[in-house]
C-alpha positions as CSV (number, residue, x, y, z in Angstrom):
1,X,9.0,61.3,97.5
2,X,7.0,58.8,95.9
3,X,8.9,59.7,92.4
4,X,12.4,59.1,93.8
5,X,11.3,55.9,95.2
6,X,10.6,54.5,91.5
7,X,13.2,56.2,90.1
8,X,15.8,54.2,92.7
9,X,14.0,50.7,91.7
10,X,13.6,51.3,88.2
11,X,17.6,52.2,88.4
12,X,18.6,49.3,90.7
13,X,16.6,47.4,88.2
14,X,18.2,48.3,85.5
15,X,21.9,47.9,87.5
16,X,20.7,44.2,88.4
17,X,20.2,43.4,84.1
18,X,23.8,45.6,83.5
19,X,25.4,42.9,86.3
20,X,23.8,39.8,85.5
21,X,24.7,40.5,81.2
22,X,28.2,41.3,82.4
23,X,28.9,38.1,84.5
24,X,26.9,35.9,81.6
25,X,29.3,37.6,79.3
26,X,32.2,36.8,81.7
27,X,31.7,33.3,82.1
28,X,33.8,31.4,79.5
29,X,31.8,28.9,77.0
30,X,32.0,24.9,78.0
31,X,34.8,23.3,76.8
32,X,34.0,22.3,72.9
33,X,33.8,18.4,71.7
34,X,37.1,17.2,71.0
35,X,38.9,17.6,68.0
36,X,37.9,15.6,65.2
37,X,41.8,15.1,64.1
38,X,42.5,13.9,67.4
39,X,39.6,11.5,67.6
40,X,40.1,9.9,64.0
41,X,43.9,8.9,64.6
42,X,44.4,5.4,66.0
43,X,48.1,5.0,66.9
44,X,49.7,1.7,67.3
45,X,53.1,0.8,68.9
46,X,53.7,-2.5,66.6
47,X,56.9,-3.1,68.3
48,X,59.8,-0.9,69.9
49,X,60.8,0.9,67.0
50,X,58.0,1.2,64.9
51,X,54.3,3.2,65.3
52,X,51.6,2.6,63.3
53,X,49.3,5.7,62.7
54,X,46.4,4.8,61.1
55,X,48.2,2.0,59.3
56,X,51.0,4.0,58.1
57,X,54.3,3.0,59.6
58,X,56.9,5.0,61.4
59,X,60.3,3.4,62.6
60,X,61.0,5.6,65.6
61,X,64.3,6.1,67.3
62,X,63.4,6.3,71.3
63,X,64.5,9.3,73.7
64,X,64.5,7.9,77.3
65,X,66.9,9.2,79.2
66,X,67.2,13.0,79.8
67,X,70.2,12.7,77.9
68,X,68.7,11.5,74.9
69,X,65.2,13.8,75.4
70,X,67.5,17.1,75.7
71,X,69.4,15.9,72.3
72,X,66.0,14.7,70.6
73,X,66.9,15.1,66.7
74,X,69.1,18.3,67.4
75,X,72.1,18.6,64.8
76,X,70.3,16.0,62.3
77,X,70.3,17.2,58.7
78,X,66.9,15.9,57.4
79,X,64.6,12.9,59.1
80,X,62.8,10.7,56.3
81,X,59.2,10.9,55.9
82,X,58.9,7.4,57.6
83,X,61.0,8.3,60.0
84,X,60.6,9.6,64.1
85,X,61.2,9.8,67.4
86,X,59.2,8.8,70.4
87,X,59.9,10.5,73.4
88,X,59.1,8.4,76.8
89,X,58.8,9.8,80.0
90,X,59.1,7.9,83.2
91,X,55.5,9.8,84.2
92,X,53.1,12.0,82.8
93,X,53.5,15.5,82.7
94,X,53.6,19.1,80.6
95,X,56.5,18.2,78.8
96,X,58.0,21.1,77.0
97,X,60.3,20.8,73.5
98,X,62.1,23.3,71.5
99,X,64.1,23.7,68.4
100,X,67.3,24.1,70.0
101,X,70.1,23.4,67.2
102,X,67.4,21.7,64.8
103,X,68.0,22.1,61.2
104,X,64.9,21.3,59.8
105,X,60.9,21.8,60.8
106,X,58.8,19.1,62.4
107,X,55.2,18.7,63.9
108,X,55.4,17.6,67.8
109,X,52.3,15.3,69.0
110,X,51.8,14.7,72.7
111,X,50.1,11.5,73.5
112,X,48.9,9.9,76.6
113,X,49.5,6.8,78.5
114,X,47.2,5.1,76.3
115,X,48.7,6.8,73.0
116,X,45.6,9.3,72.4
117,X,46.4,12.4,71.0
118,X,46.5,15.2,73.6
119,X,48.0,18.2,71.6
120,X,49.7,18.7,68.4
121,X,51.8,21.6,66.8
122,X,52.2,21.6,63.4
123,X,55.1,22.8,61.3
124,X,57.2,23.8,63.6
125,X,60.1,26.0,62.1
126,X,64.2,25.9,63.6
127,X,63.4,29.6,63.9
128,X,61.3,29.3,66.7
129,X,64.2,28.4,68.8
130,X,64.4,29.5,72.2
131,X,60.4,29.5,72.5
132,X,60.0,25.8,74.6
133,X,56.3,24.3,73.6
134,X,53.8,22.7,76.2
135,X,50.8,20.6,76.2
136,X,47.5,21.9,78.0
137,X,47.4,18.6,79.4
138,X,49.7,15.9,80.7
139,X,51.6,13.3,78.3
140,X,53.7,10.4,78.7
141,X,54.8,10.4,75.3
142,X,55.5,13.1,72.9
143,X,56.2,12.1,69.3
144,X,58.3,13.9,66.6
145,X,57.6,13.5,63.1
146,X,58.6,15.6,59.6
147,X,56.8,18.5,58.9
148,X,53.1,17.8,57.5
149,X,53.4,14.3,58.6
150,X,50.3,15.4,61.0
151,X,47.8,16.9,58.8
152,X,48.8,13.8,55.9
153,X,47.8,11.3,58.0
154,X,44.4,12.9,58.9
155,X,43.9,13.9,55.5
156,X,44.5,10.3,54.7
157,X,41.4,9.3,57.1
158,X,38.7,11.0,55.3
């Protein structure tokens, strides 16, 4: 009787280990420091049409209305690599874009009300069309730039 009784507590013992390894396993990591690209871009509005990221100049054309936000740069050929457009939302939220009738790729950076960086997607190809794109956090501005405009300007920091 005596040998069941250890046998139970050596098994719940080992049962107790099995459980608490799972649920450490299970429990995801803390959120990592924030990324470096975002942290080393300081963005600029110099006046309404133009951005400065870290000192290189953009002239933006503005989307405000829904109107203009659902067009974005749809059916434009090309967009010069000084060239943008700055969505502006009347409040922040998880925006979502596509490449609906887009004839060229872009990167899409989502910035909050204080123009920080919240998300960026890089290189985004007309043949992604329908898939719609969302930040993981809320924006009140999203910004569209040419292709590789993105990793240029934080290559340019370093």
């Amino acid at each position: 009787m005596q040998k069941l009784s250890t046998i139970l507590k050596i098994g719940a013992l080992f049962f107790i280990i099995a459980l608490a390894i799972g649920l450490y396993k299970a429990v995801p990591p803390p959120n990592p420091s924030p990324n470096p690209i975002f942290t080393n871009v300081k963005i600029e509005r110099l006046n309404q049409n133009t951005l400065s990221i870290n000192g290189q100049n953009f002239f933006i054309d503005l989307a405000v209305t829904p109107e203009e936000s659902q067009l974005g740069l749809s059916g434009r050929e090309s967009l010069p690599p000084d060239r943008g457009m700055l969505f502006v939302f009347d409040k922040p939220g998880k925006w979502g874009f596509w490449m609906k009738d887009m004839h060229f790729p872009i990167d899409i950076i989502w910035l909050d009300e204080s123009l920080k960086v919240i998300q960026v997607v890089e290189n985004l190809s007309p043949n992604s069309y329908p898939k719609t794109f969302y930040p993981k956090k809320s924006a009140l501005y999203t910004l569209e730039l040419p292709a590789g405009s993105w990793s240029n300007l934080f290559l340019s920091t370093e």
